[in-house]
C-alpha positions as CSV (number, residue, x, y, z in Angstrom):
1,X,24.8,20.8,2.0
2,X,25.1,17.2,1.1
3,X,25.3,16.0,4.9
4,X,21.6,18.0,4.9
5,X,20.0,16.2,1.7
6,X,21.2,13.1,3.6
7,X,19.3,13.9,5.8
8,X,16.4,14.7,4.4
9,X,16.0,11.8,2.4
10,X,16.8,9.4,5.8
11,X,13.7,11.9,7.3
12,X,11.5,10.6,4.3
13,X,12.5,6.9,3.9
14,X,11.9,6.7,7.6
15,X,8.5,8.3,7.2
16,X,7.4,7.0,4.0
17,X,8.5,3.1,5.6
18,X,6.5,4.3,8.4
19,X,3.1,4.7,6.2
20,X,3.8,2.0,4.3
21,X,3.5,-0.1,7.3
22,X,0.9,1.1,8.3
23,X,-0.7,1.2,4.7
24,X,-0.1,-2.7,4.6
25,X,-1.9,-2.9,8.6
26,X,-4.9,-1.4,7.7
27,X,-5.1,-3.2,4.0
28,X,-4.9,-6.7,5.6
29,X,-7.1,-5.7,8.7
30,X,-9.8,-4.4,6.0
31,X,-9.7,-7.5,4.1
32,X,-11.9,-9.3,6.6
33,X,-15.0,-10.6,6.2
34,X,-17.6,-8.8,6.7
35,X,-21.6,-9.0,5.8
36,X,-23.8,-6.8,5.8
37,X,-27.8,-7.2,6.8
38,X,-29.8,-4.6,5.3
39,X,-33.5,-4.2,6.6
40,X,-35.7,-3.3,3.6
41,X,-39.1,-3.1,5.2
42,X,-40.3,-4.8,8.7
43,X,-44.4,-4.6,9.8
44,X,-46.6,-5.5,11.8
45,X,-49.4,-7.2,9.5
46,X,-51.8,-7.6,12.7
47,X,-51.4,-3.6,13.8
48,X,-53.6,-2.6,10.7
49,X,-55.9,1.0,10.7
50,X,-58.8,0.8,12.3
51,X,-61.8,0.4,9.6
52,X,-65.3,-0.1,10.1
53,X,-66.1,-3.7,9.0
54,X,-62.7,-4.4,8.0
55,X,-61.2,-7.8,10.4
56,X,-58.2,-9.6,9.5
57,X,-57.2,-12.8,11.3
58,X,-54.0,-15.2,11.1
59,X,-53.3,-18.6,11.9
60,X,-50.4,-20.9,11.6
61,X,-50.9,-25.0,12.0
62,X,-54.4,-24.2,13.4
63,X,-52.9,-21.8,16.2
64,X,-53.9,-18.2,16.2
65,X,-51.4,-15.3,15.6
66,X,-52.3,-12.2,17.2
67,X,-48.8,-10.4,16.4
68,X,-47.6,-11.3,13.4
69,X,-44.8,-9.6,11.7
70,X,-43.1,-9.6,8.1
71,X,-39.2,-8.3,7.7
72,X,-37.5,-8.2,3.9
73,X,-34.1,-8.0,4.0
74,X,-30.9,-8.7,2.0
75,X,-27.6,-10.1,3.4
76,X,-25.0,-9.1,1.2
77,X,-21.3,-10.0,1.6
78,X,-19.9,-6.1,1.5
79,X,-16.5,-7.3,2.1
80,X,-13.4,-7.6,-0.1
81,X,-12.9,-11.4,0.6
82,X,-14.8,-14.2,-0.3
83,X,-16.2,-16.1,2.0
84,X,-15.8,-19.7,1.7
85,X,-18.1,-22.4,3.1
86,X,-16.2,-25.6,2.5
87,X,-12.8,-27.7,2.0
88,X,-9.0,-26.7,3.7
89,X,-9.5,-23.1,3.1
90,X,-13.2,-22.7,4.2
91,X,-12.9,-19.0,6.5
92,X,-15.7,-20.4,8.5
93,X,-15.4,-22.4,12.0
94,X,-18.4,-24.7,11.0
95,X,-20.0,-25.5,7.6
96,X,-22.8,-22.8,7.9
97,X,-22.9,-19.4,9.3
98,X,-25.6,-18.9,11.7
99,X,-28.8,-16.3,11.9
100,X,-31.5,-16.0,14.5
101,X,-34.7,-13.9,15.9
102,X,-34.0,-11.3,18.2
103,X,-35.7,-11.5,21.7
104,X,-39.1,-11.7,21.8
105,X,-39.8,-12.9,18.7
106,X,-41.0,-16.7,17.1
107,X,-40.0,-18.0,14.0
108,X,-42.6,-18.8,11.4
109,X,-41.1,-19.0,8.0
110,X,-37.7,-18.1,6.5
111,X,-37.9,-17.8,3.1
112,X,-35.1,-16.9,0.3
113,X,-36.6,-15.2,-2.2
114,X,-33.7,-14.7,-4.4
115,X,-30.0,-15.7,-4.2
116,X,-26.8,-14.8,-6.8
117,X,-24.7,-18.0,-5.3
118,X,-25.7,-21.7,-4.5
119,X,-26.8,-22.7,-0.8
120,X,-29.0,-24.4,1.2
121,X,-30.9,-23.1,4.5
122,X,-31.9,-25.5,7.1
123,X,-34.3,-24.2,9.7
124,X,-34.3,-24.7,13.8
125,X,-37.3,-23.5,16.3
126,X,-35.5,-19.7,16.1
127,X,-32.9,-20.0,14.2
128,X,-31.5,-21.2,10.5
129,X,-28.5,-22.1,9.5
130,X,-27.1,-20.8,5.6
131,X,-24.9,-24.0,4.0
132,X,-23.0,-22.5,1.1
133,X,-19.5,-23.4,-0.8
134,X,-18.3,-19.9,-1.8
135,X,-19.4,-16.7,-1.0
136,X,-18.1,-13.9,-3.1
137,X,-17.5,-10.2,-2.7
138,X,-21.0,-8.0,-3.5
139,X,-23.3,-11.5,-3.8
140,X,-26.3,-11.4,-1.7
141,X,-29.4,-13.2,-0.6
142,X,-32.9,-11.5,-0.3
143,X,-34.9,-13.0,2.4
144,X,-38.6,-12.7,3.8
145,X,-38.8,-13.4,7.2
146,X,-42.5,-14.2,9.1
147,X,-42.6,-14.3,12.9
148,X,-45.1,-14.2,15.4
149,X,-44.3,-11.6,18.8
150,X,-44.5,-13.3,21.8
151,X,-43.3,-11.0,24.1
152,X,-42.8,-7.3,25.0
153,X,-38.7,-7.9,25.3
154,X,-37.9,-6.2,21.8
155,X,-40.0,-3.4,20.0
156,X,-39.6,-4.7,16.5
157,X,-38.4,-8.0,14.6
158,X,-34.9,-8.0,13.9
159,X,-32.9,-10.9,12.1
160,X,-29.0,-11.2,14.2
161,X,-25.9,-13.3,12.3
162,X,-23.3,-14.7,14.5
163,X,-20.4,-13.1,13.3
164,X,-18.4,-16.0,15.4
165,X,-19.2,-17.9,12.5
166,X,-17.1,-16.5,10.7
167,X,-12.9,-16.4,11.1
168,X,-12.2,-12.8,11.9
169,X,-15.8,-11.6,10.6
170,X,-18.2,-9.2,11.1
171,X,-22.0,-8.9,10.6
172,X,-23.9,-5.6,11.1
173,X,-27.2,-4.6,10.5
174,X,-28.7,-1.5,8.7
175,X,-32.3,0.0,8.1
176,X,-32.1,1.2,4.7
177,X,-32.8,4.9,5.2
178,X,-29.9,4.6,7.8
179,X,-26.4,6.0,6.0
180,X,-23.3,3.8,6.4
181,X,-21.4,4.4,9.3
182,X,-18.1,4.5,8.0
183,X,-15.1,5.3,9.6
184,X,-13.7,8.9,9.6
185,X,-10.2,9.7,8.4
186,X,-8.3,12.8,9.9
187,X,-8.6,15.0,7.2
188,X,-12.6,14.5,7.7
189,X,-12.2,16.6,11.2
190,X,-10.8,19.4,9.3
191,X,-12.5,22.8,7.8
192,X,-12.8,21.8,4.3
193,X,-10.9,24.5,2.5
194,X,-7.7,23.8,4.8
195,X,-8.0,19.3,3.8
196,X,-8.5,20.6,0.4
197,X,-5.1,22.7,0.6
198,X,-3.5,19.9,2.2
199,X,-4.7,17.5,0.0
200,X,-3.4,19.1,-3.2
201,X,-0.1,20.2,-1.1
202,X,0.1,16.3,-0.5
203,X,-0.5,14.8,-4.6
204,X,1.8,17.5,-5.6
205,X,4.3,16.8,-3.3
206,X,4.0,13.1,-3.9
207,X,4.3,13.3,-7.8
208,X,7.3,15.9,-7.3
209,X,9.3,13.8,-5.4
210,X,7.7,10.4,-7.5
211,X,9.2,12.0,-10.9
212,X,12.3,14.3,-9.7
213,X,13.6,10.9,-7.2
214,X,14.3,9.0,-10.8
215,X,16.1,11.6,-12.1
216,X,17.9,12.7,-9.1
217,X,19.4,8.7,-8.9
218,X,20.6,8.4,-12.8
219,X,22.2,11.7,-11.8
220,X,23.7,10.4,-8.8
221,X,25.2,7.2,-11.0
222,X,26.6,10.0,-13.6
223,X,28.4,11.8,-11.5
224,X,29.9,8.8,-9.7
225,X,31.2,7.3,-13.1
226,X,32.2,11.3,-13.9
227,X,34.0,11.1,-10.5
228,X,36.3,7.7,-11.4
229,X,36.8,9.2,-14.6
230,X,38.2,11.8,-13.1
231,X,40.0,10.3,-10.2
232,X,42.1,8.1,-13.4
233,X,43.3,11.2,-15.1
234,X,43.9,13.5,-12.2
235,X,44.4,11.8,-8.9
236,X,47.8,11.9,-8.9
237,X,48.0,15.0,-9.7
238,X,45.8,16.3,-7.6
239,X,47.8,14.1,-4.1
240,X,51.0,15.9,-5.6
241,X,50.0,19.3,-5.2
242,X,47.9,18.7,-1.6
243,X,50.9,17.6,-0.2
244,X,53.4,20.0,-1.4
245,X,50.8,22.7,-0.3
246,X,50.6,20.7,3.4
247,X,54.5,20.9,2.9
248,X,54.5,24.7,2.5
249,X,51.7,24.9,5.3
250,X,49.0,26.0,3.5
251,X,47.2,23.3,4.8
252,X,46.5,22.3,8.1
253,X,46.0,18.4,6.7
254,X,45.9,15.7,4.0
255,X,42.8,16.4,2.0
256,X,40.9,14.3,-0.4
257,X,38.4,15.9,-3.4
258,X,35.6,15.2,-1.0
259,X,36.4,17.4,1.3
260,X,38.6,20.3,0.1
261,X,37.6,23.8,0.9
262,X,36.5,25.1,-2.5
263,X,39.3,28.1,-2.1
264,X,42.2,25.9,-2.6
265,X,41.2,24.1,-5.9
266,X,42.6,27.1,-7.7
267,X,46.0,26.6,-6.5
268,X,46.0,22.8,-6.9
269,X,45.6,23.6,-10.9
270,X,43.7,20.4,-11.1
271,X,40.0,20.9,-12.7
272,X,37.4,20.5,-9.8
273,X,34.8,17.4,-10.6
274,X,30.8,17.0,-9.9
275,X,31.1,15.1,-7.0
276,X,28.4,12.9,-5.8
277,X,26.9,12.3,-2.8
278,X,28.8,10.5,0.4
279,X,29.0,7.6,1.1
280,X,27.7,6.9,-2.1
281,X,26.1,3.0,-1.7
282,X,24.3,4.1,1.2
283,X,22.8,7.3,-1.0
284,X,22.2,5.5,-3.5
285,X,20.4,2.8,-1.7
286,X,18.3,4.9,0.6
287,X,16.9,6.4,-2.0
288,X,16.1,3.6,-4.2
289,X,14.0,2.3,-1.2
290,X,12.0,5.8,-0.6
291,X,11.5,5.7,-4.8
292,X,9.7,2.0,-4.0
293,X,8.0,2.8,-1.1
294,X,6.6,6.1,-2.9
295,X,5.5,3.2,-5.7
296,X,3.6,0.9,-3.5
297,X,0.3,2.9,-3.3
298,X,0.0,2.8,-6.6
299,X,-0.7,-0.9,-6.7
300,X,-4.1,0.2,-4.8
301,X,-4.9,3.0,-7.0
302,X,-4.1,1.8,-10.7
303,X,-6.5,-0.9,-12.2
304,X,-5.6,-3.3,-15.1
């Protein structure tokens, strides 16, 4: 019986280092940067309704704009890592991160309408650059964008960031009817009443073992103090009588209290003791690491 509960808990320390492991993978790969462009609204202010006597015309610097579009968007850093801009820990390969018009499209005007951290914009013939010391988890940047269509190479104005800007980073973009595409766990491909069972087998499981582990190791520690206790007042007594029945060939071989059969403690006359598990250190140390690796998730999941 013991030899099995050593096994068991070898099973779970195994498994639970396992997930852990994993666990600390997938926290560190998720704590890249990442920003998000979200596309409020984006027109066409030259493709207006037909009305009788109703003309609208556009220029810029004396040149007429047949095509002219307006996109609102907000860039919002939706990652949990700040990104920073400048000095020895800046998480940028340059001092900006970069943002340009998709094919087919000319700048006219970049404009920030509102901003919840310093920076500074500096605009090219297509593209601007965004100058900025730190930016922080949530913060974002609303921006109106004016651009004239020069060609039929892309259907609609669309603002790109180069996420090679940014160490490790990414940059997507979203209309904002369009959900989040976020990634799917295992239990999502399941019926819901079955991850729902599992679920709740899991957290009970996981609390079971979380509050019974403690309890399991003090008694572990008692009945190995119980057991040198014992071994003081009854070891020799207990050698005497093995050997003498070994003598009389009772038995086969030398036992210890470990491992004599339970029918021979009668006629041994010594009192049988709690023993605990063997080898004891190892136990003991095994599960000590399962009880801290069953502790680790909840440095994720409890707030201060």
């Amino acid at each position: 019986m013991r030899k099995f509960v050593q096994n068991i808990v070898t099973i779970i320390t195994i498994t639970a280092g396992i997930v852990a492991v994993l666990s600390f993978v997938y926290q560190v790969k998720s704590d890249n940067p990442k920003i998000e462009i979200l596309e409020i609204n984006n027109d066409n202010l030259t493709n207006i309704p037909r009305i009788k006597n109703l003309t609208a015309n556009f220029s810029y610097k004396d040149s007429v704009i047949t095509n002219l579009w307006k996109l609102n968007a907000v860039i919002k850093n939706v990652g949990s890592k700040t990104i920073i801009g400048k000095g020895t820990n800046k998480n940028i390969i340059e001092n900006h991160i970069g943002f340009k018009l998709n094919e087919g499209f000319r700048l006219i005007d970049f404009n920030i309408a509102k901003a919840q951290f310093p920076n500074e914009i500096k605009k090219d013939s297509n593209s601007v650059r965004l100058f900025f010391s730190q930016w922080r988890e949530d913060e974002q940047i609303d921006v109106t964008i004016y651009a004239e269509q020069i060609s039929n190479a892309s259907s609609e104005l669309k603002i790109i960031g180069d996420e090679r800007d940014i160490v490790d980073g990414e940059i997507t973009y979203r209309k904002i009817n369009q959900q989040v595409n976020q990634r799917k766990n295992l239990a999502d491909y399941l019926p819901e009443s079955i991850s729902a069972v599992l679920l709740w087998i899991g957290i009970i499981v996981y609390a079971l073992c979380s509050l019974i582990l403690p309890f399991g190791m003090i008694y572990e520690v008692y009945k190995y103090f119980m057991f040198g206790s014992w071994k003081r007042k009854w070891n020799s007594k207990f050698n005497e009588n093995i050997l003498r029945l070994y003598k009389e060939k009772e038995l086969a071989k030398i036992y210890s209290p470990n491992n004599l059969p339970d029918s021979y403690w009668e006629k041994i006359n010594v009192p049988k003791p709690d023993l605990p598990m063997q080898p004891f250190a190892s136990t003991f140390l095994g599960m000590l690491v399962l009880l801290i690796l069953l502790i680790l998730p909840l440095l994720w999941l409890i707030k201060i």
